[in-house]
VOLUMKE-912155 format. One record per atom (N, C-alpha, C): atom name; residue in one letter; y, x, z; chain. Coordinates in nm, 2 decimals. Layout:
% VOLUMKE-912155
{r CA, A, {Y, X, Z}, A} ...
% end
This chain:
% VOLUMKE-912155
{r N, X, {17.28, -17.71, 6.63}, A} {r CA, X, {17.18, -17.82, 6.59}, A} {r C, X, {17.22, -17.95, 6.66}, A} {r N, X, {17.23, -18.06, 6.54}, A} {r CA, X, {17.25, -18.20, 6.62}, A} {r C, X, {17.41, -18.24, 6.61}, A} {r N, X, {17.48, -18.12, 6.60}, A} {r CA, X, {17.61, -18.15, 6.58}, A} {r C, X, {17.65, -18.22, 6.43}, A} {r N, X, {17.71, -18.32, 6.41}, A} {r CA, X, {17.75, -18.40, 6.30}, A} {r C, X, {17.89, -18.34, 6.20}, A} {r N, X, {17.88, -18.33, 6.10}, A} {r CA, X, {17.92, -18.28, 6.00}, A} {r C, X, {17.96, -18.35, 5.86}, A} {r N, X, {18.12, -18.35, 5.86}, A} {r CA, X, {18.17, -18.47, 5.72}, A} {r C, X, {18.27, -18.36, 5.66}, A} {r N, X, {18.28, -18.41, 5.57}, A} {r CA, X, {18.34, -18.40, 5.45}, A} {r C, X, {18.46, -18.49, 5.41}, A} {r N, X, {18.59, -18.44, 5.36}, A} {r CA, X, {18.67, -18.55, 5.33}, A} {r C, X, {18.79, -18.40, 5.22}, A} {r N, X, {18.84, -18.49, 5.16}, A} {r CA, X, {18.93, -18.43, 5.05}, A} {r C, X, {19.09, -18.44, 5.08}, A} {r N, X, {19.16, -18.34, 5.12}, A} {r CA, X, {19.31, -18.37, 5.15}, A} {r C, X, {19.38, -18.24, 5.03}, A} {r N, X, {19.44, -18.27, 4.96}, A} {r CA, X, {19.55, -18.40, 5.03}, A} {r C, X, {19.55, -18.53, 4.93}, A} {r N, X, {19.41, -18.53, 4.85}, A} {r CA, X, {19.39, -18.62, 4.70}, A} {r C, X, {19.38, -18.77, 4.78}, A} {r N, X, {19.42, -18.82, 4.75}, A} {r CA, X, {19.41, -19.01, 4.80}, A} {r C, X, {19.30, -19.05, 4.75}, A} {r N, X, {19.25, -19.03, 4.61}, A} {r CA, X, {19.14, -19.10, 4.54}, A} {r C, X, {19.07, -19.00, 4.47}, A} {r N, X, {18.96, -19.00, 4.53}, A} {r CA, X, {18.86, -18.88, 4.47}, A} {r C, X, {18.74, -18.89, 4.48}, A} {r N, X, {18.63, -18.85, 4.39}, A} {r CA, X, {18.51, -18.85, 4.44}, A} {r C, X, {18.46, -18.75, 4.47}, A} {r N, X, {18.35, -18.73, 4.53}, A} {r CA, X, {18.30, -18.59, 4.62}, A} {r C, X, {18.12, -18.57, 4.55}, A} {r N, X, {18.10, -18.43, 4.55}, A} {r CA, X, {17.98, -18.41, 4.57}, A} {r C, X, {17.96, -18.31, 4.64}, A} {r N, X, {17.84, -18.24, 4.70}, A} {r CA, X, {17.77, -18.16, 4.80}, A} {r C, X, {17.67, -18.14, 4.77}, A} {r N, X, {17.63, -18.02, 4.73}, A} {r CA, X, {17.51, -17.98, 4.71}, A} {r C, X, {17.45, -17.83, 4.75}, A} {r N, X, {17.31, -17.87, 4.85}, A} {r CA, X, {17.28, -17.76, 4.89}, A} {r C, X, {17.14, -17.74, 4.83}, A} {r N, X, {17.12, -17.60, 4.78}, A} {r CA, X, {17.00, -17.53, 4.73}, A} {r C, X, {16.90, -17.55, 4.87}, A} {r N, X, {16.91, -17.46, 4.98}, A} {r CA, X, {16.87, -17.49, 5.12}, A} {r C, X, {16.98, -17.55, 5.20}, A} {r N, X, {16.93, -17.64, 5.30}, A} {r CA, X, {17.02, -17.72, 5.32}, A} {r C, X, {17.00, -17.71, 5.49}, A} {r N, X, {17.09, -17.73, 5.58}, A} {r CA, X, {17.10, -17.72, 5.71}, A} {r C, X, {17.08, -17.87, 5.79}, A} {r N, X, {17.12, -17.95, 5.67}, A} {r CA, X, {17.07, -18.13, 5.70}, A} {r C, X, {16.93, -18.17, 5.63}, A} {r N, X, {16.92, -18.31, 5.68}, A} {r CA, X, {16.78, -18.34, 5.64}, A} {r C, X, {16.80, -18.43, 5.47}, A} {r N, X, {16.89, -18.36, 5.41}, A} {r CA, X, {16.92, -18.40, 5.28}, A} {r C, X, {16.96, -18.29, 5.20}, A} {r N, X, {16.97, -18.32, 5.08}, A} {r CA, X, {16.99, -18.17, 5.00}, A} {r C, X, {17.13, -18.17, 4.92}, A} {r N, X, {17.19, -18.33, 4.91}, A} {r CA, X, {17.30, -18.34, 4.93}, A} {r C, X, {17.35, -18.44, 4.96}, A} {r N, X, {17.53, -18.47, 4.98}, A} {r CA, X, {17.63, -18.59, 5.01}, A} {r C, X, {17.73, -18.66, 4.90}, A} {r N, X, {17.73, -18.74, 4.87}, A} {r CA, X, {17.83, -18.81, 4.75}, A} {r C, X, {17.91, -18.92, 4.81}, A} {r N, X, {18.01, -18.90, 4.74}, A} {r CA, X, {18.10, -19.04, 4.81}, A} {r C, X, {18.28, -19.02, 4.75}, A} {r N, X, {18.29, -19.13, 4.80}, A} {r CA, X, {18.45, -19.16, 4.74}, A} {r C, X, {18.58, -19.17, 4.87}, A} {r N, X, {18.70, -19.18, 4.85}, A} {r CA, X, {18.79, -19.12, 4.98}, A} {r C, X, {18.71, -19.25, 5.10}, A} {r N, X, {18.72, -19.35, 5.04}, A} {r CA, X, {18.65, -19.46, 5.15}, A} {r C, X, {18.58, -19.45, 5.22}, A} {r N, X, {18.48, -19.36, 5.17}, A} {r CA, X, {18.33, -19.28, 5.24}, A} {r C, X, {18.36, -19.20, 5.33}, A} {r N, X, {18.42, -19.11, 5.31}, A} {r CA, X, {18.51, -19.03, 5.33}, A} {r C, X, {18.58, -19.04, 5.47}, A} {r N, X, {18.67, -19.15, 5.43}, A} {r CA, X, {18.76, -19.18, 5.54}, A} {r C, X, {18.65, -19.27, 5.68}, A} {r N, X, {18.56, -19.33, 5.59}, A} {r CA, X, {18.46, -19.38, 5.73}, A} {r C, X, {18.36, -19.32, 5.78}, A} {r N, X, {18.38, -19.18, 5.74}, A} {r CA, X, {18.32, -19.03, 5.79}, A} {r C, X, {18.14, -19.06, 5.75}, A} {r N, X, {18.15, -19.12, 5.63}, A} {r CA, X, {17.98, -19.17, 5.55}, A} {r C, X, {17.98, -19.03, 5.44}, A} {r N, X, {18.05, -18.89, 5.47}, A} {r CA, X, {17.98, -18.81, 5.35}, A} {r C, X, {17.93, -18.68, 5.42}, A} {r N, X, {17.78, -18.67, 5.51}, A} {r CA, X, {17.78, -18.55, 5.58}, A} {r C, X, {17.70, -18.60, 5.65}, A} {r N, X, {17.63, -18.52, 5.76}, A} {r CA, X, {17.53, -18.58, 5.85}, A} {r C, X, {17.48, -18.48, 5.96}, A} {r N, X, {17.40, -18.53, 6.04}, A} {r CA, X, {17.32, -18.45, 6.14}, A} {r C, X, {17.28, -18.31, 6.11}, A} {r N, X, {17.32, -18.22, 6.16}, A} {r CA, X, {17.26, -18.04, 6.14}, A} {r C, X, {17.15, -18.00, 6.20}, A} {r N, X, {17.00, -18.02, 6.15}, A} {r CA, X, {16.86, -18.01, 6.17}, A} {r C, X, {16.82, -17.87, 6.20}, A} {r N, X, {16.88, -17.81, 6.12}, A} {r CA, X, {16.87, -17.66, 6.15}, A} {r C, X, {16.92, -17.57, 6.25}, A} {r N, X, {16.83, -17.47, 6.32}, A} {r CA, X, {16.89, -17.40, 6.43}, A} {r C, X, {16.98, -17.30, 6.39}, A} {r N, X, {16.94, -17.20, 6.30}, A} {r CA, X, {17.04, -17.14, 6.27}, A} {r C, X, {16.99, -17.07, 6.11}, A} {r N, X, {17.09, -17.00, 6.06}, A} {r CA, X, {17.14, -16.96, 5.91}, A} {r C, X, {17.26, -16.96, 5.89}, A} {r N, X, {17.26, -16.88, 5.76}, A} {r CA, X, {17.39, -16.93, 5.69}, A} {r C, X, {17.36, -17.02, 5.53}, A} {r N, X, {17.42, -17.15, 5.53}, A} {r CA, X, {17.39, -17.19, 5.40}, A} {r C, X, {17.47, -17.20, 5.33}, A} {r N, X, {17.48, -17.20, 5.17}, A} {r CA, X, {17.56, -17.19, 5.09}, A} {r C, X, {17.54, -17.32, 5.01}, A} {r N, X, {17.64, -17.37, 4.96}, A} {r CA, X, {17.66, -17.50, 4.89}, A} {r C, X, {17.79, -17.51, 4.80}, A} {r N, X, {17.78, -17.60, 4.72}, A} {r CA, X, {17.83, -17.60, 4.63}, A} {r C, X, {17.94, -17.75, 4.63}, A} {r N, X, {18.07, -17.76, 4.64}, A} {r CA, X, {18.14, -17.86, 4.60}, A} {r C, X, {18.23, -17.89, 4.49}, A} {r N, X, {18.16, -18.02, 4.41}, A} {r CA, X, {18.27, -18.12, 4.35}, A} {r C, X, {18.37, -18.20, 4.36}, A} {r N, X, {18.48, -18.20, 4.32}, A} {r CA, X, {18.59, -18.30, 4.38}, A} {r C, X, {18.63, -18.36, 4.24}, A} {r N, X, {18.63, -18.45, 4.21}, A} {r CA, X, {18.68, -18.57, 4.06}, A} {r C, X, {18.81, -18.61, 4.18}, A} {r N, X, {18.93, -18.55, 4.08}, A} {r CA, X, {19.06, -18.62, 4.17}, A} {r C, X, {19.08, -18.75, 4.05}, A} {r N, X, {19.06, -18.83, 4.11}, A} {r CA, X, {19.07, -18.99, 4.05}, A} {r C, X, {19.20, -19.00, 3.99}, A} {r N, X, {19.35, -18.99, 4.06}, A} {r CA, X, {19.47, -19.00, 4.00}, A} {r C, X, {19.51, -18.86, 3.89}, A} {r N, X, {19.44, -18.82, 3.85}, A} {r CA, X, {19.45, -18.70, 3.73}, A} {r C, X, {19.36, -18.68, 3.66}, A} {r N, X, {19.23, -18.70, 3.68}, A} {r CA, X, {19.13, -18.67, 3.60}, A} {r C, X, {19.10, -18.60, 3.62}, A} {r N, X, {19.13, -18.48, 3.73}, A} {r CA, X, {19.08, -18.30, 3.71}, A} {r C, X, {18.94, -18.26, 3.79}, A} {r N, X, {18.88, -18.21, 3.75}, A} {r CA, X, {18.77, -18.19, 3.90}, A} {r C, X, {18.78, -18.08, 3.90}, A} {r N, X, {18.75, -18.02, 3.99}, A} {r CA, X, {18.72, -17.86, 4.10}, A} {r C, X, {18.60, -17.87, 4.21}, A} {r N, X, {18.62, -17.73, 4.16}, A} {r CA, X, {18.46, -17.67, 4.24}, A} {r C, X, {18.50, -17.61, 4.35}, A} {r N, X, {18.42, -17.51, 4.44}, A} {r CA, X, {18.41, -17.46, 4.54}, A} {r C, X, {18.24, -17.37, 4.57}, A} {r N, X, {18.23, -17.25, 4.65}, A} {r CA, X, {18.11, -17.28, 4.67}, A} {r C, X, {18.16, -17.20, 4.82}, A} {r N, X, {18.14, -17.27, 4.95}, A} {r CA, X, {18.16, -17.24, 5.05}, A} {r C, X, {18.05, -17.21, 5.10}, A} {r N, X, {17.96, -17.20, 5.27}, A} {r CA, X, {17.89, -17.17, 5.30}, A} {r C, X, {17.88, -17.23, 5.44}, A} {r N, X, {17.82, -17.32, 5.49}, A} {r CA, X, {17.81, -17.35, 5.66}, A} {r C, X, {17.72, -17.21, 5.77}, A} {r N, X, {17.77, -17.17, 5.83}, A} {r CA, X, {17.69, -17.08, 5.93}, A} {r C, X, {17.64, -17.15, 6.07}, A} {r N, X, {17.54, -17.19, 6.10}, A} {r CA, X, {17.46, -17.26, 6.19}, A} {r C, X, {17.41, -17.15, 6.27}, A} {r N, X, {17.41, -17.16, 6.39}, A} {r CA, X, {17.40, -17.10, 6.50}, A} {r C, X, {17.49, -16.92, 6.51}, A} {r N, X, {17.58, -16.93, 6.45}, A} {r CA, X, {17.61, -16.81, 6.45}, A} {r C, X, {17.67, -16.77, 6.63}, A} {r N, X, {17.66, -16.64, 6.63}, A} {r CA, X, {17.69, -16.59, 6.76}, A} {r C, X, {17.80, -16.54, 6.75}, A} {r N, X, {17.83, -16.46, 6.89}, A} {r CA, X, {17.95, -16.37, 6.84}, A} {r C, X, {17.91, -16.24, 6.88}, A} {r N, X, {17.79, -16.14, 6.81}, A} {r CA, X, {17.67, -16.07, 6.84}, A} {r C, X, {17.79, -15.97, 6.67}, A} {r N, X, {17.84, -15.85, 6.72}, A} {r CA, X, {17.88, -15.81, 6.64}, A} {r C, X, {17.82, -15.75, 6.50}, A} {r N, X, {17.71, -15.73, 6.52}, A} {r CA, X, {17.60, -15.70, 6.42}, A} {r C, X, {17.60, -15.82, 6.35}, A} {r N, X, {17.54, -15.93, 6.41}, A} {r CA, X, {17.61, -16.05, 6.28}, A} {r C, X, {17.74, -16.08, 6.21}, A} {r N, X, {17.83, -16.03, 6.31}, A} {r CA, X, {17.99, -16.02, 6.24}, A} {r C, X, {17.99, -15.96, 6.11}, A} {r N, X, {17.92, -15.82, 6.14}, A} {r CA, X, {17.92, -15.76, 6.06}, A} {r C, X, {17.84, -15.79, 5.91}, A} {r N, X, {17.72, -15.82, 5.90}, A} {r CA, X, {17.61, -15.87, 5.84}, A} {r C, X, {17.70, -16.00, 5.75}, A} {r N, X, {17.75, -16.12, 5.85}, A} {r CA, X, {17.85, -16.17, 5.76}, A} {r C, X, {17.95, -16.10, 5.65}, A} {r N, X, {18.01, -16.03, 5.75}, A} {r CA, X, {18.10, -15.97, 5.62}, A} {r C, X, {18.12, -15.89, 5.51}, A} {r N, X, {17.91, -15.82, 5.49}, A} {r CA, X, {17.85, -15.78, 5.43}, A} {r C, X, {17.88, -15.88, 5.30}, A} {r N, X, {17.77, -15.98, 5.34}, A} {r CA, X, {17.76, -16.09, 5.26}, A} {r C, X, {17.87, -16.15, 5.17}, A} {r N, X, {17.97, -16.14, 5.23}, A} {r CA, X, {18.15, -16.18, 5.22}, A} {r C, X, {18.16, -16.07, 5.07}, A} {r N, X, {18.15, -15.95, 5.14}, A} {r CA, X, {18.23, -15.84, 5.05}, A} {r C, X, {18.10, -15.80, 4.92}, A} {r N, X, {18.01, -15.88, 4.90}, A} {r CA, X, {17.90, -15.86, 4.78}, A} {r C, X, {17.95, -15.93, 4.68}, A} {r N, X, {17.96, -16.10, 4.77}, A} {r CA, X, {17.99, -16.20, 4.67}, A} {r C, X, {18.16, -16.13, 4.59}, A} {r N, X, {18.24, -16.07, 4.69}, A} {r CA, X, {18.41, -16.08, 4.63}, A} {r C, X, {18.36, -15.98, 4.50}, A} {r N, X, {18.29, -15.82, 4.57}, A} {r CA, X, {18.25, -15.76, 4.44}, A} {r C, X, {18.23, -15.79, 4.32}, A} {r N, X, {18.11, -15.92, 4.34}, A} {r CA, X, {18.07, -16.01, 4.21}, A} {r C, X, {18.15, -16.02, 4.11}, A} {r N, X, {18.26, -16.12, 4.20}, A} {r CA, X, {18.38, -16.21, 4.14}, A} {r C, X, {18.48, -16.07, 4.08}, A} {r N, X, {18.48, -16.00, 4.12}, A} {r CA, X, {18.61, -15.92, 4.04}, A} {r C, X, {18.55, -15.82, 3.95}, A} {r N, X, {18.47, -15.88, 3.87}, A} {r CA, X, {18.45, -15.72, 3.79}, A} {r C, X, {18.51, -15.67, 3.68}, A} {r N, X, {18.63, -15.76, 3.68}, A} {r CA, X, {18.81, -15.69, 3.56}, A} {r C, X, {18.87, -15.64, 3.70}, A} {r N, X, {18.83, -15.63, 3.76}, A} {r CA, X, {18.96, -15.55, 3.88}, A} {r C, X, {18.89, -15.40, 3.90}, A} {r N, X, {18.81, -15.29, 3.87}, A} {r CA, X, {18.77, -15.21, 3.88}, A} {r C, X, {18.87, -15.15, 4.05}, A} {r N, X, {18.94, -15.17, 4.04}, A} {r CA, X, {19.02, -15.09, 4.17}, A} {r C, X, {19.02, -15.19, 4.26}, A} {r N, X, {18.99, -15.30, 4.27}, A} {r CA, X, {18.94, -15.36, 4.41}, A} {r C, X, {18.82, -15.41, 4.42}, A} {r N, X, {18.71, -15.35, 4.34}, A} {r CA, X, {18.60, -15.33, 4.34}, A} {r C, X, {18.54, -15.21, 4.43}, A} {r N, X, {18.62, -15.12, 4.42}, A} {r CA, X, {18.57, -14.97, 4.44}, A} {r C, X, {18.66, -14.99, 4.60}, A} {r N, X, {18.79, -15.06, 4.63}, A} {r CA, X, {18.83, -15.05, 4.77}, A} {r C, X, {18.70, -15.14, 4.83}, A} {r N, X, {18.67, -15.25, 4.82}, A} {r CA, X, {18.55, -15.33, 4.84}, A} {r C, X, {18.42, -15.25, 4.87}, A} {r N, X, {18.41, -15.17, 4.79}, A} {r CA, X, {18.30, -15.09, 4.82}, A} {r C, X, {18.31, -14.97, 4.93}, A} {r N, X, {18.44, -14.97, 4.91}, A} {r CA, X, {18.49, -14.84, 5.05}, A} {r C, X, {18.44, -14.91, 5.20}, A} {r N, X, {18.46, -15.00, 5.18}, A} {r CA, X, {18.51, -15.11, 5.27}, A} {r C, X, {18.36, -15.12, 5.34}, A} {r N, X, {18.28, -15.16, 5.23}, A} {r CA, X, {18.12, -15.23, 5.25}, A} {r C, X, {18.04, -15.09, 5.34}, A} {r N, X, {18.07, -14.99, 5.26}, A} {r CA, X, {18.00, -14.84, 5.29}, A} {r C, X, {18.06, -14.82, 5.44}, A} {r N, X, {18.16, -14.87, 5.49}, A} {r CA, X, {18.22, -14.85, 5.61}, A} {r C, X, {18.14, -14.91, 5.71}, A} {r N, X, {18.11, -15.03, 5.70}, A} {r CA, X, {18.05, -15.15, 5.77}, A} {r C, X, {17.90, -15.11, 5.78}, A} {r N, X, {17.85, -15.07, 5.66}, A} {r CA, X, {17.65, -15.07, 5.67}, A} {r C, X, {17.69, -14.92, 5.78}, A} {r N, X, {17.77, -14.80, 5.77}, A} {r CA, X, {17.74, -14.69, 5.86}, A} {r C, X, {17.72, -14.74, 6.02}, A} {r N, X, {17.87, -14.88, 6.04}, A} {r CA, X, {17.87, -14.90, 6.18}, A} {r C, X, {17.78, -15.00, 6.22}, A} {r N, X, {17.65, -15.03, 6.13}, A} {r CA, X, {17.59, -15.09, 6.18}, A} {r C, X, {17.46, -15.03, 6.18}, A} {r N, X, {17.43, -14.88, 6.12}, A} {r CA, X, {17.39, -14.84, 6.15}, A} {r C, X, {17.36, -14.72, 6.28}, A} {r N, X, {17.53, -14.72, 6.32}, A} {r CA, X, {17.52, -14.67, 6.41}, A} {r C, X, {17.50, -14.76, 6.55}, A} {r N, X, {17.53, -14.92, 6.55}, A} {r CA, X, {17.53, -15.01, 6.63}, A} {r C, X, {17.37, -14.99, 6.66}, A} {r N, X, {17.25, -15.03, 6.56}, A} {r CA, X, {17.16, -15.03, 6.58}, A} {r C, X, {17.04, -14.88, 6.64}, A} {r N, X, {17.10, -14.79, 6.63}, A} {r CA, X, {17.04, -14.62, 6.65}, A} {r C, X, {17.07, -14.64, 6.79}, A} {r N, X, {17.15, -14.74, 6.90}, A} {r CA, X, {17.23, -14.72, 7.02}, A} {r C, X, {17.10, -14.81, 7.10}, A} 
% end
């Protein structure tokens, strides 16, 4: 919390940005701006929140091509290094990859090996 937080686009010279959070860890819901903004660290702000993980969404308009791309990353605010949240993270991690591959049936099912691995050792973390 309190710690300051920007955004900037490498390695595009001229680009516009957007930022958009559903719930948001700043006292805004999102950030817009151009490399200028950017480069004078004006796209991003103070972290209000104690802790979460939030997920957000980024636009990039690369100005010298016309192309834009997405992103949907995720900030984690107050995270520890509490292995049970490690874990819990990379619950979260291996749902979303699930999602995303559902033409890959065989790294779906390792994914899931994977996930079934993680909820046992955290359920044996927590029985301790």
């Amino acid at each position: 919390m309190g710690q300051t937080f920007t955004w900037t686009v490498k390695p595009l010279s001229k680009f516009h940005l957007a930022i958009l959070f559903p719930k948001t860890p700043f006292s805004l819901h999102g950030f817009m701006g151009s490399q200028d903004d950017a480069s004078q660290g004006k796209i991003g702000g103070k972290i209000t929140a104690t802790v979460g993980a939030y997920k957000y969404w980024v636009v990039v308009h690369d100005g010298a091509t016309g192309k834009t791309y997405t992103h949907d990353p995720k900030i984690i605010v107050g995270r520890g290094f509490d292995a049970e949240e490690e874990i819990d993270f990379a619950l979260d991690d291996l749902k979303v990859a699930d999602e995303k591959l559902s033409r890959q049936p065989e790294l779906q099912e390792r994914i899931r090996t994977v996930e079934n691995e993680l909820k046992q050792i955290v359920r044996q973390l927590k029985s301790k």
